[in-house]
C-alpha positions in Angstrom: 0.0 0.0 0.0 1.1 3.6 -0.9 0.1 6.2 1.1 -0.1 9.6 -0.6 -1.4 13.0 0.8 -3.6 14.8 -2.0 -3.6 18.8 -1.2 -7.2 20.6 -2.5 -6.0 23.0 -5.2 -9.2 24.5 -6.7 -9.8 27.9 -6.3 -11.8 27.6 -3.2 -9.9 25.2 -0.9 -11.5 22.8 1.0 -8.1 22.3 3.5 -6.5 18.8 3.9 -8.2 15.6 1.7 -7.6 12.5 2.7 -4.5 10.0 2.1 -5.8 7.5 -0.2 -4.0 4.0 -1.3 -3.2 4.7 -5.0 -1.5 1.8 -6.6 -2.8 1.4 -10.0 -1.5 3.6 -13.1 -5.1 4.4 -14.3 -5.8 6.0 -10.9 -2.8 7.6 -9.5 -2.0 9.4 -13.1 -5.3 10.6 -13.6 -5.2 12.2 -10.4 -2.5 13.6 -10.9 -2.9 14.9 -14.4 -5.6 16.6 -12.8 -4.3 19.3 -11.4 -7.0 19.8 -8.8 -4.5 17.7 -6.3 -1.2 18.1 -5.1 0.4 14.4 -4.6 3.0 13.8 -1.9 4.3 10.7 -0.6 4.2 10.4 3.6 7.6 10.0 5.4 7.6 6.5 7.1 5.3 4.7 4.6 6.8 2.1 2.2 6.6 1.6 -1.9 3.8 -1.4 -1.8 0.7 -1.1 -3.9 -2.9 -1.5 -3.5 -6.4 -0.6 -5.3 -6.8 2.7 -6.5 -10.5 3.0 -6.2 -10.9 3.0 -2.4 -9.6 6.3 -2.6 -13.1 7.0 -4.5 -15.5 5.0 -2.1 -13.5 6.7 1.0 -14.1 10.2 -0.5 -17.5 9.6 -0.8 -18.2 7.2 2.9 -15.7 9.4 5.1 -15.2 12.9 3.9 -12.3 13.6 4.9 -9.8 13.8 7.4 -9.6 9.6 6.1 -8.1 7.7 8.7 -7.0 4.5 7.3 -8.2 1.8 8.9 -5.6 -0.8 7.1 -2.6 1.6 9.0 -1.5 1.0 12.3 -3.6 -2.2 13.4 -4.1 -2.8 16.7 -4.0 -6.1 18.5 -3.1 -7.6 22.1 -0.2 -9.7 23.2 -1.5 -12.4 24.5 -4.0 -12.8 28.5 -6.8 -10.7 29.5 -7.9 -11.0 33.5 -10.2 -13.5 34.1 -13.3 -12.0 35.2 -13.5 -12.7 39.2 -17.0 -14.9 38.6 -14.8 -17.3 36.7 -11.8 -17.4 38.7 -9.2 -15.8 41.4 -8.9 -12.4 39.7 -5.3 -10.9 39.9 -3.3 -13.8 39.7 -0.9 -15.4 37.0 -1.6 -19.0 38.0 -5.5 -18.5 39.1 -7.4 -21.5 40.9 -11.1 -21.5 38.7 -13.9 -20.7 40.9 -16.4 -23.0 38.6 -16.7 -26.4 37.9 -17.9 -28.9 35.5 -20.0 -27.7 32.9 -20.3 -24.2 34.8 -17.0 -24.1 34.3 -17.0 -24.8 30.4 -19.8 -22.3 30.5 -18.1 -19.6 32.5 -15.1 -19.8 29.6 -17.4 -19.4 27.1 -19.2 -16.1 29.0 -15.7 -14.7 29.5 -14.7 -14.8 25.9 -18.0 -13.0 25.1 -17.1 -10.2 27.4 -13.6 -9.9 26.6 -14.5 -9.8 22.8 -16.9 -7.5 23.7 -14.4 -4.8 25.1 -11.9 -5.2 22.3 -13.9 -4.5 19.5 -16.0 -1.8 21.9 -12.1 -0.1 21.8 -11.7 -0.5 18.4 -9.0 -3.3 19.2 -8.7 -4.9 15.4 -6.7 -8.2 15.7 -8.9 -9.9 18.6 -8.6 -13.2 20.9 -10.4 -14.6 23.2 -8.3 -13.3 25.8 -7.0 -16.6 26.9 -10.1 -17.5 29.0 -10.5 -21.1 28.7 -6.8 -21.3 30.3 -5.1 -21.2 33.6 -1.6 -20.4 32.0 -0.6 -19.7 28.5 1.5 -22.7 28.9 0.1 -25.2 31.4 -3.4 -24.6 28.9 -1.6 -26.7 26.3 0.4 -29.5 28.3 -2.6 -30.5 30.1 -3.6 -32.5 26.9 -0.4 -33.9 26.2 0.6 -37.4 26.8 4.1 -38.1 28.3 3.7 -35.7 30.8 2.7 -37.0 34.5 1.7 -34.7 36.5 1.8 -36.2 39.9 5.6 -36.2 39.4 6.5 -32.6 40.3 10.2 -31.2 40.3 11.4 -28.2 41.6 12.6 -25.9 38.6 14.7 -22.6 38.1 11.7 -21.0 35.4 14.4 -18.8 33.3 17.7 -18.9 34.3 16.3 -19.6 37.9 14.4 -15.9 38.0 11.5 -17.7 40.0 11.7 -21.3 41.4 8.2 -23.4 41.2 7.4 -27.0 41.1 6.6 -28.2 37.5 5.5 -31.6 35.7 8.1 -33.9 34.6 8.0 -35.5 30.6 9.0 -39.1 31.7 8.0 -40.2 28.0 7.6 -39.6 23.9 5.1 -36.6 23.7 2.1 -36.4 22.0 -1.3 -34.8 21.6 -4.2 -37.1 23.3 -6.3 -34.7 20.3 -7.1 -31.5 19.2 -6.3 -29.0 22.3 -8.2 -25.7 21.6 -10.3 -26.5 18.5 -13.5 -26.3 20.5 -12.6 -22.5 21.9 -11.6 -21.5 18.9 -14.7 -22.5 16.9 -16.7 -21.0 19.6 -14.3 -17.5 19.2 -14.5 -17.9 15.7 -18.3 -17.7 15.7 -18.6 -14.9 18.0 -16.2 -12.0 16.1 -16.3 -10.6 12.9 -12.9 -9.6 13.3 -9.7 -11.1 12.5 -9.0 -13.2 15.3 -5.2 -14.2 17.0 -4.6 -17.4 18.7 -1.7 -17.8 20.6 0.5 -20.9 21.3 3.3 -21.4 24.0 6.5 -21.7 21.9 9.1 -25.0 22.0 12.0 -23.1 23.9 9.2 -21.9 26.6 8.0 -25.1 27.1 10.9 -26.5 27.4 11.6 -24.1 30.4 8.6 -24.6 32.0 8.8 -28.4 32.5 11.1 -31.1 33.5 12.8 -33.2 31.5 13.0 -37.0 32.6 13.5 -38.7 29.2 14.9 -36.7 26.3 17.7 -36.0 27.7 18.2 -32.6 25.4 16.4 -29.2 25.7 16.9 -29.1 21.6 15.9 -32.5 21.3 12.6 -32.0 23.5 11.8 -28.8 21.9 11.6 -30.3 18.1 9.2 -33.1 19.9 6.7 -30.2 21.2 7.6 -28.4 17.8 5.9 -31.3 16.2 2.4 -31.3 18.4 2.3 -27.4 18.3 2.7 -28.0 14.3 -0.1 -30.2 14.2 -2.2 -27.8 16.7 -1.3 -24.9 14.7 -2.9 -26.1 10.9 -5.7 -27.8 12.6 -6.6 -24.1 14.3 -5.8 -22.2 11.0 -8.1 -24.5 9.2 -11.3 -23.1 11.7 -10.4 -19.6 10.9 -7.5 -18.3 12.8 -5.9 -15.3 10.8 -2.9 -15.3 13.4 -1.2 -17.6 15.1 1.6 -15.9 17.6 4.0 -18.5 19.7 5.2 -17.3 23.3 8.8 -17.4 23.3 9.7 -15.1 26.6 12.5 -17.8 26.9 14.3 -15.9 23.7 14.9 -13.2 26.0 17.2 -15.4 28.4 19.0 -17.8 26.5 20.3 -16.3 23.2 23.1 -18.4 22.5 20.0 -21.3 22.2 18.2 -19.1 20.4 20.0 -18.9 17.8 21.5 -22.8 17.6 18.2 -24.1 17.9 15.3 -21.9 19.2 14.6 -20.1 15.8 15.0 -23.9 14.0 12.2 -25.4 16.5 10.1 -22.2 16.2 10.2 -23.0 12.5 9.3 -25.9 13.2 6.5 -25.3 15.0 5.1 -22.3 11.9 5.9 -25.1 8.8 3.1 -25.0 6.6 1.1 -22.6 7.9 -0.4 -19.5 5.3 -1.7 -17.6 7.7 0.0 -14.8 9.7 2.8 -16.2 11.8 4.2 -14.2 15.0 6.4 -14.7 17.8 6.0 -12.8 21.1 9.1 -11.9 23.2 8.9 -10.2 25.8 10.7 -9.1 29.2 8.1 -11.0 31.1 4.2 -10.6 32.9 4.2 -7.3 35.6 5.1 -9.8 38.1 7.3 -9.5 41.3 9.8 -11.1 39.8 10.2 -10.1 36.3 9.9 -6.5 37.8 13.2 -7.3 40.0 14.9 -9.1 37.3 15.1 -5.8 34.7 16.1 -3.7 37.4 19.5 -6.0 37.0 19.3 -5.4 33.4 21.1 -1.7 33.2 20.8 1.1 31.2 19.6 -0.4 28.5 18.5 -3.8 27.4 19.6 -5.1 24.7 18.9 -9.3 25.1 17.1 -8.8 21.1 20.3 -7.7 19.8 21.8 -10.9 19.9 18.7 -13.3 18.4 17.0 -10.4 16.0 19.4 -10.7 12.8 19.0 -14.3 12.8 15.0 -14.0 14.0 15.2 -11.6 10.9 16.4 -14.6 8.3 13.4 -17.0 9.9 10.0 -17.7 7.8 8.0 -16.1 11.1 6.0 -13.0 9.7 6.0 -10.8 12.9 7.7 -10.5 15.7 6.3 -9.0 19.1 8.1 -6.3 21.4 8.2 -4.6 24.7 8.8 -1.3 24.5 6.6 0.9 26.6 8.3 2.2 29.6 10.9 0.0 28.8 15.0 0.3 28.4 14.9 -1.3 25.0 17.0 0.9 22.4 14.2 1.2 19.5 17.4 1.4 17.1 17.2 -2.5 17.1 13.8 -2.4 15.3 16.1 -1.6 12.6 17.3 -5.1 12.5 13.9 -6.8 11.7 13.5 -4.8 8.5 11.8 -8.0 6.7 9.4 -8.6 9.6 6.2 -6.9 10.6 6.4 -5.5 14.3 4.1 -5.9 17.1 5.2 -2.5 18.9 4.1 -3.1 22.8 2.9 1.0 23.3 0.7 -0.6 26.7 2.6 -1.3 30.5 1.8 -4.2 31.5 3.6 -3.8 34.8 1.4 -0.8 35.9 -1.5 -0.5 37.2 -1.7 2.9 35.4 -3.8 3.6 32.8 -2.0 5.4 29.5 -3.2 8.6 27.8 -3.6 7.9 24.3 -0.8 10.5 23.5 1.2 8.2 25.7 0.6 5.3 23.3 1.0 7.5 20.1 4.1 8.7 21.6 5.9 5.1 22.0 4.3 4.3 18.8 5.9 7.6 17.3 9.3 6.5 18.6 9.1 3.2 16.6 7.9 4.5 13.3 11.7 6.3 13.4 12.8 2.7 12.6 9.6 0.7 10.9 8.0 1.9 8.4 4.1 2.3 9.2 2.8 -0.4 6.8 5.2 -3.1 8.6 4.0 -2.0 12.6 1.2 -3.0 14.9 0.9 -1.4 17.7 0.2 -3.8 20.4 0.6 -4.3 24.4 4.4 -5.4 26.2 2.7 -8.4 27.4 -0.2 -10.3 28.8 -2.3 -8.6 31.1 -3.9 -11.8 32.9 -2.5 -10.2 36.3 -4.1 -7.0 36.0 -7.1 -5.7 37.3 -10.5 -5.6 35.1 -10.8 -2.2 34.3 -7.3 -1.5 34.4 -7.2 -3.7 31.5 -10.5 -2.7 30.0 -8.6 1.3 30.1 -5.3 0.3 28.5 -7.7 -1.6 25.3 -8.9 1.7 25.4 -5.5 3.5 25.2 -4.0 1.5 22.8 -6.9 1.8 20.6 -7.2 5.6 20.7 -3.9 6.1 20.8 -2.8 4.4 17.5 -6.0 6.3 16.4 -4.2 9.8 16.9 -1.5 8.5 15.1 -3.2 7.1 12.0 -5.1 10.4 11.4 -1.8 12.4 11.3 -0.3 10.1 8.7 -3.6 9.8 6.9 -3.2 13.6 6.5 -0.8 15.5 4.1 1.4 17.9 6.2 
């Protein structure tokens, strides 16, 4: 898509028209052979075509300012709270407060809500919020064979920031059957929207549970590579537009990363011709991610060391923290073949942005991604977070990229 801004030039100006995608030769010459407009390309928006006539049918439905609604799409990381009827609200690992079929129901009414609040932002790329699991990891082992859960073992979660008990493979993994088909038939059916599902990635998993039989991180990653594969195309096939794998665990251990993270992550995307993302992040707004970056320094540059190589993979997009954070934005500049999920929204406040905070972080990225390529989006999760806290920072992000979009959707 090109974005042009088209200044009035008949004799009675009617101030600024609206940018319009103008791709073909019939339509962007005839405009400007015109001479009623003044053409000029926006700074920050890339050489990619599109149909000329929606600048016609957006003359004539929007007037004009035109904000593009294909500019700037919003989306969310990953959790939304659980609503307190559902389960313990305010918690990371919360105990459901249902049971039974209430409690398949209760998912189910929760999805509905949270759908509800991101389209009410304007949130464009929806999920169900992660409702019908207790962790973003735990959701998908619970249906995988080889895993025995009455066998815990006390585990440093990465690089020992936080020390729980977790299940132990003791055997070959593999999917008893389809994991989240069921929620996201019922998401599917409930949003007009494009709709995200996310997945934990290989290298997470592999940090969030024992090993007792592979013997090899590497080797035990390709074996949950394989099942989220299978997961993954069976989930596209109901209608998924994007699937995103958690990989927090990039963030750690970068010399993995890059022998065999990236391979197993591919592993896990093969095949797939919808979106593909991977979300890397400095952690939930817990206790102890909190205490970990203040370790970190000045700045933090952990994505330095995996992005050229993340760069080179077949993943489409890649998802960042970068609100209130200590990440130089100079390393967007080395994903220039990826799409960006720019995190504008705290997860590890309870404060609620202004949208010109949002537009302000999101300004501060397009000075190294072009605005076709980035989405803004939020740092992390926000399972932990109070309801309306969450509810507020949809809203943010939402109006924020709005403010944004309208500017470039203007010619200066």
């Amino acid at each position: 898509m090109v974005l042009w801004g088209f200044r009035y030039l008949a004799p009675e100006p009617r101030g600024r028209l609206p940018v319009i995608p103008c791709g073909t030769a019939c339509a962007s010459e005839s405009i400007r052979n015109t001479g009623i407009f003044q053409l000029r390309r926006l700074p920050g928006c890339g050489l990619q075509t599109g149909p000329g006539r929606r600048f016609w049918v957006n003359m004539l439905r929007h007037g004009y300012p035109w904000e593009d609604p294909a500019m700037l799409e919003t989306t969310i990381a990953g959790s939304l709270p659980k609503p307190a009827w559902l389960a313990e609200p305010e918690k990371l690992w919360p105990a459901w407060r249902l049971e039974g079929a209430e409690l398949e129901r209760g998912k189910r009414d929760a999805v509905l809500v949270w759908l509800k609040e991101q389209e009410d932002a304007g949130v464009d790329i929806v999920s169900n919020g992660e409702q019908f699991r207790s962790h973003f990891v735990h959701g998908f082992l619970e249906h995988i064979d080889g895993i025995d859960w009455q066998r815990m073992t006390k585990m440093g979660i990465r690089d020992d920031r936080y020390v729980v008990d977790v299940p132990t493979v003791t055997g070959p993994v593999q999917r008893k059957g389809p994991v989240h088909a069921e929620e996201v038939r019922f998401t599917r059916r409930h949003t007009r929207h494009r709709m995200k599902f996310t997945l934990p990635g290989p290298m997470t998993i592999c940090d969030t549970i024992a090993d007792a039989h592979y013997g090899r991180r590497a080797d035990m990653a390709m074996a949950f590579a394989e099942l989220l594969n299978q997961e993954a195309l069976e989930l596209e096939a109901l209608g998924v537009d994007v699937i995103q794998f958690d990989e927090p665990a990039f963030n750690v251990f970068m010399d993995d990363v890059n022998d065999w993270g990236i391979v197993a992550l591919q592993r896990a995307a093969q095949g797939l011709r919808c979106k593909t993302a991977v979300h890397i992040c400095y952690g939930y707004g817990i206790e102890a991610n909190v205490e970990w970056k203040k370790t970190l320094g000045s700045e933090w540059r952990q994505y330095e060391a995996i992005f050229p190589a993340l760069n080179q993979s077949r993943i489409d997009q890649v998802s960042l923290e970068c609100a209130n954070s200590k990440v130089p934005l100079s390393l967007l500049g080395l994903l220039d073949s990826k799409e960006i999920m720019v995190g504008a929204i705290d997860v590890a406040s309870l404060d609620v942005e202004s949208p010109e905070q949002v537009s302000s972080t999101i300004d501060a990225a397009l000075e190294f991604v072009d605005c076709e390529r980035l989405l803004p989006c939020t740092n992390c999760g926000m399972a932990p977070l109070p309801r309306d806290v969450a509810t507020g920072k949809l809203q943010a992000l939402a109006d924020g990229a709005s403010i944004v979009r309208k500017r470039l959707s203007v010619s200066v």
